[in-house]
C-alpha positions in Angstrom: -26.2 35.5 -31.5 -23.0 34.3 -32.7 -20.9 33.5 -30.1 -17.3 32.9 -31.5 -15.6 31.2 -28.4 -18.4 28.9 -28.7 -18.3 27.5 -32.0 -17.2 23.8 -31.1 -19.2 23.4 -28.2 -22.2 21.3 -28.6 -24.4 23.2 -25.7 -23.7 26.7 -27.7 -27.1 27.0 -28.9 -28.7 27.0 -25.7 -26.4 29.4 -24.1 -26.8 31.9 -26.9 -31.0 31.4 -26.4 -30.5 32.6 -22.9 -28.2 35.3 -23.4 -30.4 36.7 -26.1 -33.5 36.6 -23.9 -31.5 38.7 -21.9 -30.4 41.4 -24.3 -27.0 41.3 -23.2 -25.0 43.8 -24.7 -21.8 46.2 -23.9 -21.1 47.4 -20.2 -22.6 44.7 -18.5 -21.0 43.5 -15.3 -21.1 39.2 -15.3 -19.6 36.5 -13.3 -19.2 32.9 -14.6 -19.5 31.0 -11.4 -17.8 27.3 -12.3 -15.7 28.6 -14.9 -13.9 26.1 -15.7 -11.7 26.1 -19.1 -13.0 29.8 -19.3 -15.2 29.4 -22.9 -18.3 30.7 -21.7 -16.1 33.1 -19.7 -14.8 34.9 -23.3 -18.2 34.8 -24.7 -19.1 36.7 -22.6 -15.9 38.8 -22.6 -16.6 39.4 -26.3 -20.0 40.3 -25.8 -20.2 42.9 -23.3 -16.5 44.8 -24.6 -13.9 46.6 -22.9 -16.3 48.6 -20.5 -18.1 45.5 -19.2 -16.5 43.0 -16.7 -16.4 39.3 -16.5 -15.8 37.8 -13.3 -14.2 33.7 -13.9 -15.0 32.0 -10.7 -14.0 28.8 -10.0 -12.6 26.9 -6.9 -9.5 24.8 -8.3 -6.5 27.7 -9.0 -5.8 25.0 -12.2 -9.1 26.4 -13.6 -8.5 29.6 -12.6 -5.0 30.1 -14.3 -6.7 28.4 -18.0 -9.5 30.6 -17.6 -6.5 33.6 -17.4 -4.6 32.1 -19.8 -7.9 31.7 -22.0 -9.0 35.5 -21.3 -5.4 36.9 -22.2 -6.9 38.8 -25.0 -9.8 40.8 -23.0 -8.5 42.9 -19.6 -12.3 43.0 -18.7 -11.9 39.6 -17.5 -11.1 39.3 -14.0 -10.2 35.3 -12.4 -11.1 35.2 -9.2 -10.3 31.5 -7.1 -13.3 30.6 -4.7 -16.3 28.1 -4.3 -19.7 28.9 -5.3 -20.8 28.5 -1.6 -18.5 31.4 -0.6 -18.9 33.7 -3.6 -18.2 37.1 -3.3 -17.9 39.7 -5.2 -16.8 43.6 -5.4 -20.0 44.6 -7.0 -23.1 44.0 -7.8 -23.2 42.5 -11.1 -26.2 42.1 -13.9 -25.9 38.8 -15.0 -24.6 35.4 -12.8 -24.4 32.7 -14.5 -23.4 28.9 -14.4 -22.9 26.2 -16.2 -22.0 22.3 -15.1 -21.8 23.1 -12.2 -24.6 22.5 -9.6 -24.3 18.9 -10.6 -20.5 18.8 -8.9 -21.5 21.3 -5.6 -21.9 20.0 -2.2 -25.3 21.9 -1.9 -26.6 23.6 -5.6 -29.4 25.6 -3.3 -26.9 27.4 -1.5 -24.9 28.4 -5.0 -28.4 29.2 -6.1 -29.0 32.0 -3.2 -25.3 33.3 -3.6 -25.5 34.1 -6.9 -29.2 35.8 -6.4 -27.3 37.5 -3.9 -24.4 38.9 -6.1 -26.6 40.2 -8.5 -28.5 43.4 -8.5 -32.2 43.6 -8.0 -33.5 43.5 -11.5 -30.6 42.0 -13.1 -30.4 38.2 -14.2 -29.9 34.6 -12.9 -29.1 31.8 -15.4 -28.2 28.2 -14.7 -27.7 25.3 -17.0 -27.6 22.1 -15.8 -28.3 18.5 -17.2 -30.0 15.3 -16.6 -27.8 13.1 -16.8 -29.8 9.7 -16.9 -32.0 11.2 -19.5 -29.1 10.8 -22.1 -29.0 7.5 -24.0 -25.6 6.0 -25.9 -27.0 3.3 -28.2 -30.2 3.4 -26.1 -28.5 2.6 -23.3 -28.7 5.1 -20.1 -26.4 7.9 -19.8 -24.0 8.0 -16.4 -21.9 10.7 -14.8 -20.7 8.3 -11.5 -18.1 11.4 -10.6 -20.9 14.1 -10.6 -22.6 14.5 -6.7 -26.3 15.3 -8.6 -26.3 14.1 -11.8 -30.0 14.7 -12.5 -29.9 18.2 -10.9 -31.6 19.7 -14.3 -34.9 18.3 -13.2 -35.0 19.8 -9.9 -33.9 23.2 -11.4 -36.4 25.4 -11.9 -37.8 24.5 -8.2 -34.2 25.2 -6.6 -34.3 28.6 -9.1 -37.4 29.8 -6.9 -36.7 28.7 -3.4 -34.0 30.7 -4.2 -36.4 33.5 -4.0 -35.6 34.3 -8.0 -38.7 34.9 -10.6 -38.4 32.4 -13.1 -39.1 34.4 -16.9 -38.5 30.9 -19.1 -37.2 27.9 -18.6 -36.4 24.8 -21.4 -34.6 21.9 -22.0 -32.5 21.0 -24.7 -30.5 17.8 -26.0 -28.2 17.5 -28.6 -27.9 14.2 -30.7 -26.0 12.6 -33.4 -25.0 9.1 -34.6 -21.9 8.5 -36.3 -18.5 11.2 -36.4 -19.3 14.5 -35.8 -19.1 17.2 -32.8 -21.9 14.9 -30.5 -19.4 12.1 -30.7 -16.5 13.9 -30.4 -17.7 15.2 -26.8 -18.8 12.2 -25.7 -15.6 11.0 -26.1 -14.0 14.0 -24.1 -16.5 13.2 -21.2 -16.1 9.2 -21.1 -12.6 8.4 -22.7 -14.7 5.9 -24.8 -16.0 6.2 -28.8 -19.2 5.6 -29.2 -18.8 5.2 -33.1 -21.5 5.3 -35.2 -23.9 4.2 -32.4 -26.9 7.0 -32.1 -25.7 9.0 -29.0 -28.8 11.9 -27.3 -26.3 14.0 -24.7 -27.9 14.3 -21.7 -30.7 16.9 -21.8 -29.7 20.8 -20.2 -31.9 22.4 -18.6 -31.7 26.3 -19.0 -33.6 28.7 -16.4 -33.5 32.3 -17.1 -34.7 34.0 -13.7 -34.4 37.4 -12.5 -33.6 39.2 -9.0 -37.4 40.7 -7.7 -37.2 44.5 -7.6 -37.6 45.5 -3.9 
């Protein structure tokens, strides 16, 4: 799956795994819970067309007005301003999803059960989160002081199912690189610092593709 709002973003290939296990297609209803910038948001814009609907969530109105300002193009998109504790939605949609995010939330369990809760039965759950301490810069341990769980990646396929979600697959994936490239160049966006040509392995994401049980 080519996902053209995704072409300089060195997590794309997991994203498009997942959303292909999922048969996505047009006239799905989605929300992107942590939207942040709004590229996963216009994936998915692109991907289910003008008779699906995206729903941008995210709790800082900043984010909220780039992701609006990123969706300009696709009316399907609709930017909504609210936490992923308190998320609510008009519908019932067929895919939630998130991304970075659980790492930054107060309590990732209870973001877990909303979105379970803001999806149909049947339709699809997928979270992508990273441990952090498992990526290396030169060898040396990867840190995210700012983030309130850094390594919330490993605990995510247990927080998936006390969630009361079936799990359908679950994997881990790390990007690496040494030298210039797109590896290096997003380090650099994360920690302000180059790493140049030391070997860098970004931390590893964890993707868990679960569904809602049918009653």
């Amino acid at each position: 799956m080519e996902l053209r709002g995704l072409r300089d973003d060195v997590y794309r290939r997991p994203l498009a795994t997942a959303l292909d296990r999922l048969g996505i297609g047009p006239g799905w209803t989605c929300v992107d819970v942590g939207a942040g910038g709004g590229d996963v948001t216009v994936a998915l814009a692109e991907i289910v067309g003008h008779d699906g609907r995206v729903y941008a969530v995210d709790s800082d109105p900043q984010a909220r007005d780039e992701v609006a300002a990123a969706a300009a193009a696709h009316s399907q998109v609709l930017a909504i301003t609210q936490s992923g504790e308190d998320l609510r939605l008009p519908e019932p949609v067929d895919l939630a999803f998130c991304r970075f995010l659980l790492l930054h939330v107060v309590d990732p369990s209870l973001v877990l059960r909303r979105m379970a809760a803001a999806t149909r039965p049947g339709g699809w759950v997928v979270a992508q989160e990273p441990i952090t301490s498992a990526g290396r810069i030169a060898g040396r341990p990867f840190t995210m002081p700012d983030a309130r769980h850094p390594d919330v990646g490993a605990l995510l396929p247990s927080l998936v199912r006390e969630a009361g979600l079936d799990i359908v697959d679950a994997w881990a994936e790390a990007p690496a690189g040494a030298g210039p490239g797109p590896v290096a160049d997003y380090l650099e966006v994360l920690t302000e610092v180059d790493p140049g040509d030391d070997p860098v392995v970004l931390p590893p994401l964890v993707t868990v593709v679960a569904q809602v049980p049918v009653a």
